[in-house]
C-alpha positions as semicolon CSV with decimal commas, in nm:
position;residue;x (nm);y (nm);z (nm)
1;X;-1,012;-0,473;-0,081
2;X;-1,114;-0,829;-0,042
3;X;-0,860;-1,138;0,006
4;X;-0,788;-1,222;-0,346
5;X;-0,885;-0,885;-0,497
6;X;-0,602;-0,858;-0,789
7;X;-0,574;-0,468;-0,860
8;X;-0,282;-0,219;-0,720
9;X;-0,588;-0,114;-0,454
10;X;-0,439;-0,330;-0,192
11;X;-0,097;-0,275;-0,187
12;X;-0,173;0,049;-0,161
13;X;-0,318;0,021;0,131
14;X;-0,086;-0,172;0,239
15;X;0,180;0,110;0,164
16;X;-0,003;0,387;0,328
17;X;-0,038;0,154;0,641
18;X;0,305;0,120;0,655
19;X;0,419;0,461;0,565
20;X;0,185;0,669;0,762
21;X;-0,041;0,478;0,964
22;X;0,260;0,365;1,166
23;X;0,177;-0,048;1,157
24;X;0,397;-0,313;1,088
25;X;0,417;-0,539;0,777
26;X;0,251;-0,857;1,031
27;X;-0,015;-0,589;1,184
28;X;-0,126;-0,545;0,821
29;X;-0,093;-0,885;0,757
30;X;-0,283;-0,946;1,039
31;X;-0,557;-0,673;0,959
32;X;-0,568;-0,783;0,611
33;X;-0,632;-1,143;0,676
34;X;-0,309;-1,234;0,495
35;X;0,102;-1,327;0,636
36;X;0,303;-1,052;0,672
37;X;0,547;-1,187;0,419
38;X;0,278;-1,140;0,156
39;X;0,231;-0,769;0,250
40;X;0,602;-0,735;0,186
41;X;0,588;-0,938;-0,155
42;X;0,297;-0,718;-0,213
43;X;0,478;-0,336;-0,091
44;X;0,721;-0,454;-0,311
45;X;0,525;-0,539;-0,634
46;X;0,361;-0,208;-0,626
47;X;0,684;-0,070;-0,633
48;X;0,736;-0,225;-0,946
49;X;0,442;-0,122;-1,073
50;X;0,437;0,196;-0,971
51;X;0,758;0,262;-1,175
52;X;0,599;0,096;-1,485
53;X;0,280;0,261;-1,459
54;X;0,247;0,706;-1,488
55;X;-0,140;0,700;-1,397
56;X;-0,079;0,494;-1,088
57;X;0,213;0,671;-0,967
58;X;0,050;1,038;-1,015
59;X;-0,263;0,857;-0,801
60;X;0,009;0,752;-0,512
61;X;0,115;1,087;-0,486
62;X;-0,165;1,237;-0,472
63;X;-0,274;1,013;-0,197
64;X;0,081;1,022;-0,036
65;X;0,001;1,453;-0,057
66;X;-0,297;1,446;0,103
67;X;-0,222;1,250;0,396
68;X;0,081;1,426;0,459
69;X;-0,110;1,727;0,478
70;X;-0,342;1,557;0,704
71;X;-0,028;1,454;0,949
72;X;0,044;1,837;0,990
């Protein structure tokens, strides 16, 4: 997930930080090497995306699934 990297990978990460590994959008940005006004340009393109794109919203959930199983 390298600075620059182009694919959906990273704001995923970026979502899953923010939804369940209870950071911030500037503690990403900070982990990430990036601003924290690019993680929320980025949360919010993979939004977009996500409602574009089947495949990649079926893999969200399943990743959104399994960590909320892991939560419990």
């Amino acid at each position: 997930m390298r600075k620059g990297y182009k694919g959906a990978g990273r704001g995923v990460l970026m979502e899953m930080l923010y939804k369940y590994g209870g950071m911030n959008q500037r503690e990403i940005g900070r982990l990430m090497g990036i601003d924290y006004s690019a993680v929320s340009v980025m949360r919010k393109r993979l939004s977009e995306l996500r409602a574009e794109d089947q495949r990649l919203s079926a893999l969200i959930g399943r990743v959104e699934k399994r960590l909320q199983a892991s939560q419990e």
